[in-house]
C-alpha positions as a printed Julia matrix, in Angstrom:
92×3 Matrix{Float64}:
  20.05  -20.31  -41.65
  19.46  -19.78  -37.65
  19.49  -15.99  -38.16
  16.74  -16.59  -41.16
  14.39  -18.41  -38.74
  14.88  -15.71  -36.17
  13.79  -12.96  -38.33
  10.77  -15.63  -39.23
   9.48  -16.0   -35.65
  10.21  -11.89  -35.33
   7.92  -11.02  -37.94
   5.69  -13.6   -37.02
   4.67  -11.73  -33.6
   2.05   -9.03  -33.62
   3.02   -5.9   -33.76
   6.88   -6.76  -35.28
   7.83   -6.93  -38.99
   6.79   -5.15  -41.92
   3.92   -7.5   -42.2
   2.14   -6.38  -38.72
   3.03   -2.94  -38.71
  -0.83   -1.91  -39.12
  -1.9    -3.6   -35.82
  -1.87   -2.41  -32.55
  -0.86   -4.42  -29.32
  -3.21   -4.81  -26.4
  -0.46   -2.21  -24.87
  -0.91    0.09  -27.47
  -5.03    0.56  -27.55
  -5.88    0.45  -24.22
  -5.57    3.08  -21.19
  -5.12    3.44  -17.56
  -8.41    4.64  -16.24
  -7.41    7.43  -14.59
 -11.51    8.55  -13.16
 -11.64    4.88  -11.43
  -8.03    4.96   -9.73
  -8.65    8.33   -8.27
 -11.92    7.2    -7.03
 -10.36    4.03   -5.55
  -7.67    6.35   -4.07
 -10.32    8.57   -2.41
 -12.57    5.73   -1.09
  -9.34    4.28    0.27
  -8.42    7.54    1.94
 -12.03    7.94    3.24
 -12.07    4.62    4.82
  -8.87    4.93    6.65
  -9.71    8.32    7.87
 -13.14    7.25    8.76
 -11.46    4.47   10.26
  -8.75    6.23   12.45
 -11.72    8.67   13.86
 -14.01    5.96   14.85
 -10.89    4.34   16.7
 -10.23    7.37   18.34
 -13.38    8.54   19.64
 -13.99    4.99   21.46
 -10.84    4.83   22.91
 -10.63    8.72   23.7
 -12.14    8.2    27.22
  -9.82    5.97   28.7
  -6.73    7.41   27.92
  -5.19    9.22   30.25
  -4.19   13.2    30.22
  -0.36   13.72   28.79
   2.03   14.67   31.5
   5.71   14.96   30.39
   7.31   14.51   33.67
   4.82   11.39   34.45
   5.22    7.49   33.93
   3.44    6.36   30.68
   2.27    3.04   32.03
   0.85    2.94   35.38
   3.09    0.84   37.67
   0.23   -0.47   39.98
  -0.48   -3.05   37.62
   1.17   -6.17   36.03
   1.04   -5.03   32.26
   2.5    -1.33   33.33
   5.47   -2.4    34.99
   6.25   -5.35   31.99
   5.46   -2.41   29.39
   7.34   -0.22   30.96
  10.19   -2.5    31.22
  10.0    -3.48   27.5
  10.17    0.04   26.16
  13.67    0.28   28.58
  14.66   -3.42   27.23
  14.23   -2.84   23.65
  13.81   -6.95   23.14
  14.37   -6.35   18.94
């Protein structure tokens, strides 16, 4: 009798049983839209990039030129030394 019933309620959801077999599911008829997920991609891209460029043209100026055998915080100031000292520390 229990088995019965759950065969009932089977056939009784779309797209199950010989009933339903002509319908489609939601699954079934509808698509990923490809054209608007690559355009999301690329405006996603394009912002970041645009992004990253605008960040580094402002702040271009005041960084200092790279010298391998120099300090990378300046130690005349408060934040330089307590930089400095956290990249030695490693607080994690």
């Amino acid at each position: 009798r229990l088995v019965s019933q759950a065969i009932r309620r089977k056939s009784a959801i779309p797209g199950r049983g010989a009933k339903n077999s002509a319908e489609k599911t939601p699954s079934q008829t509808q698509s990923v839209p490809i054209a608007q997920c690559a355009l999301a991609a690329g405006l996603g891209i394009a912002t970041v990039s645009a992004s990253a460029a605008l960040v580094e043209s402002a702040t271009a100026s005041s960084v200092p030129a790279f010298d391998p055998k120099g300090q990378r915080f300046d130690a005349q100031s408060f934040t330089g030394r307590f930089s400095r000292m956290l990249l030695a520390c490693d607080p994690r």
